[in-house]
Residue, then its C-alpha position, 0 to 999 in steps of 0.5 A: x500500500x502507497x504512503x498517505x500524502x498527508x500534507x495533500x491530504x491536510x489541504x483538502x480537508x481544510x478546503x472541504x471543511x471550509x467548503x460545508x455550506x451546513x458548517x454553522x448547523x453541524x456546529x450546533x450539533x457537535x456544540x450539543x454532542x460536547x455537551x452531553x459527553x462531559x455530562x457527569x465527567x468528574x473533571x474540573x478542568x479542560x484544555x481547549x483551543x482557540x478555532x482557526x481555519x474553519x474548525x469548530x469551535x468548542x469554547x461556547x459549550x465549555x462555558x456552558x459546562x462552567x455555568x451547568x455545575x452548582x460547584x463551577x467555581x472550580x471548573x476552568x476552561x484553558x486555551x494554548x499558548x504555544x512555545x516556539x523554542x519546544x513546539x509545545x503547548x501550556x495552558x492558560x485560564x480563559x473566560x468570555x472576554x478574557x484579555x488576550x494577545x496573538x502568540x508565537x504562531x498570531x493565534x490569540x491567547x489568554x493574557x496574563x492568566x494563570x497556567x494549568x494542566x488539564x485534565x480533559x483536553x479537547x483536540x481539533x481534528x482535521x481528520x480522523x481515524x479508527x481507534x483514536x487516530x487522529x490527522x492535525x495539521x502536521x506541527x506536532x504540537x499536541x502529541x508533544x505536550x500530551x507526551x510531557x503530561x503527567x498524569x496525561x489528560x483524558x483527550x477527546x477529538x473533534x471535528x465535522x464527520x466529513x474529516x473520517x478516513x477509515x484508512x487513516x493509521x497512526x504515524x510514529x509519533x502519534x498518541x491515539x485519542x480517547x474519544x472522538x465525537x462528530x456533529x453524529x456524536x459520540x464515534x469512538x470511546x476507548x472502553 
């Protein structure tokens, strides 16, 4: 079997996803599919990221998780900020109309706030694939900080069920997802 070409691969998902003329409805349901799967979950803390590029953005249904808990006070929502020296990531409190200031890579991030580690980490997936496996845009930056966590996030994809590729296998460096949910729900859940 031929190797993927994934940085073709990379560019026509991002095209497709950018082409869904249903984005905003598919977003509303991976909004409410996020929602129902951190129901009853026992963590206080998630990592997320800020959406670029047409991705869906998961910031509204995390904060409607603060709000949902009688104890929200101790929940807390995190957003990236990219080392360029390691390429890795550290997570910084964020809340709706937190200051923020672009990072090393022009994406905005949470300035001045504190840093955290997460215990659930919501990854974006321009692709996916069975078992976990997932298809970023190619930087590393997740596996590398899922790699230097300790205890390691539970860490649950998401993306538009159009980024599934059932041939799609992990790489050398790739850590497997424990969930993956779509705009269909839940797609996979390690047992």
């Amino acid at each position: 079997m031929e190797p993927i070409d994934r940085d073709a691969l990379r560019k026509k998902l991002i095209r497709a996803r950018l082409a869904l003329t249903d984005r905003l409805e598919r977003a509303v349901e991976l909004q409410s599919a996020l929602r129902v799967w951190l129901v009853g979950r026992p963590e206080r803390s998630i990592g997320a990221y800020w959406p670029i590029k047409g991705e869906f953005d998961p910031l509204p249904a995390l904060y409607r998780w603060t709000e949902g808990a009688p104890d929200q006070i101790n929940r807390r929502i995190g957003l990236p900020v990219a080392h360029r020296e390691t390429k890795s990531l550290r997570f910084h409190v964020w809340y709706p109309g937190c200051p923020t200031e672009l990072d090393a890579y022009d994406i905005p991030k949470p300035k001045d706030t504190e840093e955290f580690v997460p215990e659930i980490l919501v990854v974006p997936c321009l692709g996916f694939g069975p078992g976990g496996v997932r298809l970023g845009y190619g930087g590393g930056f997740f596996d590398r900080t899922l790699a230097s966590l300790t205890p390691r996030p539970v860490t649950v994809g998401v993306s538009f069920t159009h980024g599934f590729l059932p041939l799609l296998r992990a790489g050398p460096q790739d850590l497997p997802l424990d969930a993956m949910l779509t705009e269909d729900g839940v797609m996979w859940q390690r047992p």
